[in-house]
C-alpha positions in Angstrom: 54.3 27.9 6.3 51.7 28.4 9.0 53.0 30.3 12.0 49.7 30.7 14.0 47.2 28.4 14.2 43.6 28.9 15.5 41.9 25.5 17.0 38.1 25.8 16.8 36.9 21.9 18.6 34.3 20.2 18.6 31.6 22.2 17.1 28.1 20.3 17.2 25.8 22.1 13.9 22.2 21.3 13.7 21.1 21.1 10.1 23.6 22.1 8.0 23.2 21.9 4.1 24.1 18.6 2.9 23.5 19.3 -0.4 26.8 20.6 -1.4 26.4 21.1 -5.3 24.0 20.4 -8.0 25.6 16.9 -8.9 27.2 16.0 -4.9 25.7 16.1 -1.9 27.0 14.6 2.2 29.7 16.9 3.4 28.8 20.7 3.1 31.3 22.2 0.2 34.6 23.6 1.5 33.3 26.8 0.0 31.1 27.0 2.9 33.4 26.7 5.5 35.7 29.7 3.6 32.6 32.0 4.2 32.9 31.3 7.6 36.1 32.1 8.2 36.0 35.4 5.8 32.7 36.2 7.9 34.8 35.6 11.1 37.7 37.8 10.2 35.3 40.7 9.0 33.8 41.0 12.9 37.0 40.9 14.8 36.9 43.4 16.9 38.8 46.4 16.9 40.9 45.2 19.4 42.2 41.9 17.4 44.6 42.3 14.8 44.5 38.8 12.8 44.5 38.3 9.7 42.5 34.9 8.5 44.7 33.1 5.6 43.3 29.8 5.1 41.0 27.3 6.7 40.8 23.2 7.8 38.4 21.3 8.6 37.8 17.8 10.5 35.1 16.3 11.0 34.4 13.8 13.9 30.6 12.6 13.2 28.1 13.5 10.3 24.3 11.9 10.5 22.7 12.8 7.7 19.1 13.2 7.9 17.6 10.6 5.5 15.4 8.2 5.5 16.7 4.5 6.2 16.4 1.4 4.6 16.5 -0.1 1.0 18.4 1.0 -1.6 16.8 4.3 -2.2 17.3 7.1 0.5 15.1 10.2 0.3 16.0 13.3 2.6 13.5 14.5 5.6 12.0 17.5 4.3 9.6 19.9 6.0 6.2 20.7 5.6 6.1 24.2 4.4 2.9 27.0 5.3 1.1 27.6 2.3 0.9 30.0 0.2 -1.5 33.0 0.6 -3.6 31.7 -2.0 -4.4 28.9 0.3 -2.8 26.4 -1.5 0.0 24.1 -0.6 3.3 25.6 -1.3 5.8 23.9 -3.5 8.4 21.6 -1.8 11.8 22.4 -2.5 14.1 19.8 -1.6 16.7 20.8 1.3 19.1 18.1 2.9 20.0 18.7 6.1 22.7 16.8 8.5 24.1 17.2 11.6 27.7 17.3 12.2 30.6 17.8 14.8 33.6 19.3 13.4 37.1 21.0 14.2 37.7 24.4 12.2 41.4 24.8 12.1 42.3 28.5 10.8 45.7 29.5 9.7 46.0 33.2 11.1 48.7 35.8 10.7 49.5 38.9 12.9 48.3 42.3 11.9 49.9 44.6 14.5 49.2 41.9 17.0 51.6 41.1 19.6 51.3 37.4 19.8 54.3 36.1 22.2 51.6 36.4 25.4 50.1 32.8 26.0 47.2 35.1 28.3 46.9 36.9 25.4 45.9 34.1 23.2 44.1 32.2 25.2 42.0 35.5 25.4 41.6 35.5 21.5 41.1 31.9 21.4 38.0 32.4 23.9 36.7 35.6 22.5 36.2 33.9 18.9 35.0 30.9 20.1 32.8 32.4 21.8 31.6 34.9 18.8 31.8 31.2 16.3 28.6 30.0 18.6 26.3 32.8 17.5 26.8 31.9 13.6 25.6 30.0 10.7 27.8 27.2 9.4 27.4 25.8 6.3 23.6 26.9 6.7 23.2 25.2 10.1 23.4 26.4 13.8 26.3 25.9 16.6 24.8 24.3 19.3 26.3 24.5 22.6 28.9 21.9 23.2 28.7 18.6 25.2 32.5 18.5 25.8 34.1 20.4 28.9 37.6 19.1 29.0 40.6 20.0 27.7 40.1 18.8 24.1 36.9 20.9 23.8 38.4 24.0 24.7 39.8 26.4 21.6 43.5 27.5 21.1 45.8 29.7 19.1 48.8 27.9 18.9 52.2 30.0 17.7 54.7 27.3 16.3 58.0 27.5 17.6 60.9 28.7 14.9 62.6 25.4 15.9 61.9 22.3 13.5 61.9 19.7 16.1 59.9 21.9 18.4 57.7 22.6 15.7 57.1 18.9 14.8 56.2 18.2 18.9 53.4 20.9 19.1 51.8 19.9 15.6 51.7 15.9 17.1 50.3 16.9 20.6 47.7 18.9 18.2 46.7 16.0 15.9 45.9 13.7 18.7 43.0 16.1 19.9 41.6 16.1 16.4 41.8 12.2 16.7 39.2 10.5 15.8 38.3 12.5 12.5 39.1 13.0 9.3 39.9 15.9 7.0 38.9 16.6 3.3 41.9 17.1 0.9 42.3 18.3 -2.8 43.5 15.3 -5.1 43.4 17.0 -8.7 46.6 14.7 -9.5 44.4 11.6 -9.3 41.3 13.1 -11.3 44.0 13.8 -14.1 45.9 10.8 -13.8 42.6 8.6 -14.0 42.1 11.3 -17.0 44.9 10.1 -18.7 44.4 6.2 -18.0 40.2 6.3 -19.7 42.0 8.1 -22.7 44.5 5.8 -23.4 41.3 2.9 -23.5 38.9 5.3 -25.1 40.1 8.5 -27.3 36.9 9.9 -26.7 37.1 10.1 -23.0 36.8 13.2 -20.7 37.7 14.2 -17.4 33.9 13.7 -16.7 33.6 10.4 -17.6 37.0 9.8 -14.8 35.1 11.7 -12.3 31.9 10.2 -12.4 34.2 6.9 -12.7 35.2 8.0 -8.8 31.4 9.1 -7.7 30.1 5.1 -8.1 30.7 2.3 -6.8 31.7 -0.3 -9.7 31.6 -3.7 -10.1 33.9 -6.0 -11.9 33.3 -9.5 -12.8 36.7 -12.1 -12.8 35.6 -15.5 -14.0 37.9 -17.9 -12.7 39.2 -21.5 -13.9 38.5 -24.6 -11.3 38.3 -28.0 -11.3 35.2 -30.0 -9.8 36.5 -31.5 -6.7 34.1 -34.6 -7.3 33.8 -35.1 -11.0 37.7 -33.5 -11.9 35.9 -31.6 -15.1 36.4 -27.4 -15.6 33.9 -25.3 -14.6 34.3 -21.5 -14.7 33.5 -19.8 -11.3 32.4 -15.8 -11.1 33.6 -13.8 -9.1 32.4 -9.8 -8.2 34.4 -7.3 -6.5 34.3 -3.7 -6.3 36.4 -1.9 -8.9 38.5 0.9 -7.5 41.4 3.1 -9.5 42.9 4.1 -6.9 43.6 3.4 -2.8 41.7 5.8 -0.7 38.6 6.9 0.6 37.8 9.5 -2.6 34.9 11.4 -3.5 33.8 14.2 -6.1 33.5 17.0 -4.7 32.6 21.0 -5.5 35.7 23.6 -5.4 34.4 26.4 -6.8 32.2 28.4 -9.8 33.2 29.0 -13.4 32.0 32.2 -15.1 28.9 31.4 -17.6 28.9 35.2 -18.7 30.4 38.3 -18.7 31.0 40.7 -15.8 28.1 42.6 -15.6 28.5 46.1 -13.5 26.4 46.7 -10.1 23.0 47.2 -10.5 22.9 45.8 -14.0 21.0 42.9 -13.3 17.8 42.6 -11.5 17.1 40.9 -8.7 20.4 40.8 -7.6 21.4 39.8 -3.9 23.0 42.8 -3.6 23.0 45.8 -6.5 26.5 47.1 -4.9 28.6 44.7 -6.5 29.2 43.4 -10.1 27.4 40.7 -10.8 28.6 37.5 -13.2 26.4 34.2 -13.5 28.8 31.1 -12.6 28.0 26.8 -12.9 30.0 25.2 -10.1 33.3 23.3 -10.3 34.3 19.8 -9.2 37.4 17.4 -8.5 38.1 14.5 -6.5 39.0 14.8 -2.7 40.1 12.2 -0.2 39.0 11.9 3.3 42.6 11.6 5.3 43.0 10.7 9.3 44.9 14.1 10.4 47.4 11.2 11.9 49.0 11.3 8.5 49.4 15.0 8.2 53.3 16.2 8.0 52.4 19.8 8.8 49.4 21.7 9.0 49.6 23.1 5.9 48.7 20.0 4.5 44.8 20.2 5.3 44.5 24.1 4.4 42.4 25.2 2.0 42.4 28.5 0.1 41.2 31.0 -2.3 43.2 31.1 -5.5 40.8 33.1 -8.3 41.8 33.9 -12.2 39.4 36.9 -12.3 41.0 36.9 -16.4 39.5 33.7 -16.7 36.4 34.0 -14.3 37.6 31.1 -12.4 36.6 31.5 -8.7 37.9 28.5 -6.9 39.7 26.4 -3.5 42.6 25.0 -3.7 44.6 22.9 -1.3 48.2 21.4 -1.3 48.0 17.5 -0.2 49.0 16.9 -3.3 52.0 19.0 -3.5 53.2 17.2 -0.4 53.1 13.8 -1.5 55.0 14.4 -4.6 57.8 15.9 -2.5 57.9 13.3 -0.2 
């Protein structure tokens, strides 16, 4: 259960990566919004005593920048210097969009008294203020257009009472409003799993996803009678085939390990010869965009790091889920 709670509003990024994974692209990967929040809590300064636990985010507009029109849509790429040969540099393809979004990070106290409201409204400010000098998701904060209350940060200590509790996280959701927030739903990737293998013994949990990552169509020919003549005719009729209520999507949440663990400095070329160094394919399962209107708690549109080093499973997870089955 969250106890402190660290609004970010209304960020406005220029060009963040759209391209989220090697098979997805829109949204930046949740994966990218995790750095920020590891980078964030690695410059506090020495005077902050936070610890950063898990992260949400909502987001209010994307505008992804593609071309329009027709079926096809290609993204705006740039026109690169060449090379110093002269020649024209190869293009490699980078989708940008810009976004306004609402970072909600789930903080806990580290020797820091946190009972002052002066005191947090000074943190609040101070990392707000150090968030507009950063990179998100590739792309850079620009100054924001809103001034009023709902565009100002806030670290938010939930009261110990349930009913008190419940008020502050309501009067919180309205300023997030309207947005919406991406959620783990593993438990509908497996169930759909479950439903392709029952038709098909040779179906995967790839043939599921990629089920959720198209828009199908079904055909239901129907039975009427000719209004004039009174003879049969069958009538067609196409609608868009959906498993499951929702507003889904496949999404990234993570990297696998492709090989073993190799120590620092064993492979060239690597970003940075400290560390040990494993190559790793990404990871996917289905989310679901959710209005934070529907949120019981806050905990409900957290995400965080849960690895199995043994495994080399390097990963996000996020409860939603978990919620709905108790409920």
């Amino acid at each position: 259960m969250i106890d402190h709670l660290l609004l970010l509003p209304r960020l406005r990024i220029q060009n963040a990566n759209a391209i989220s994974s090697p098979m997805t692209w829109g949204f930046p990967a949740m994966s990218a919004f995790v750095g920020v929040q590891q980078v964030l809590e690695r410059n506090l300064p020495d005077d902050i005593k936070l610890v950063f636990n898990e992260i949400g985010v909502v987001c209010h507009h994307i505008e992804p920048q593609v071309t329009e029109g027709g079926f096809i849509k290609a993204f705006h790429l740039t026109r690169n210097p060449v090379d110093k040969s002269g020649n024209t540099a190869a293009i490699v393809e980078e989708g940008r969009a810009h976004l306004e979004i609402s970072l909600l990070i789930g903080v806990e106290s580290d020797g820091e008294e946190l009972g002052s409201p002066e005191r947090r409204r000074e943190i609040a400010d101070r990392l707000f203020e150090q968030v507009q000098g950063m990179r998100i998701a590739g792309g850079s904060v620009m100054p924001s257009l809103d001034t009023h209350t709902r565009g100002r940060p806030e670290l938010i200590s939930f009261d110990a009472n349930e009913d008190k509790r419940a008020g502050q996280w309501r009067r919180l959701k309205r300023r997030l409003l309207p947005g919406f927030a991406l959620v783990l739903r593993d438990d509908l990737l497996t169930a759909h799993t479950a439903t392709l293998k029952a038709q098909n013994e040779h179906a995967t949990a790839l043939d599921a996803w990629l089920d959720f990552s198209r828009l199908n169509h079904a055909c239901h020919v129907e039975q009427v009678e000719d209004e004039q003549s009174g003879t049969i005719k069958e009538v067609a009729h196409w609608h868009v085939r959906r498993p499951y209520p929702g507003w889904l999507v496949p999404i990234p949440v993570g990297y696998g390990a492709i090989s073993e663990l190799y120590s620092p400095g064993e492979v060239a070329n690597a970003r940075d010869p400290e560390v040990p160094f494993q190559f790793v394919e990404s990871l996917y399962s289905l989310g679901e965009w959710v209005s934070p209107h529907r949120f019981q708690t806050p905990d409900d549109l957290m995400w965080f790091v849960e690895n199995d080093l043994g495994c080399g499973i390097y990963r996000l997870q996020n409860d939603y889920a978990k919620t709905l089955l108790q409920d």
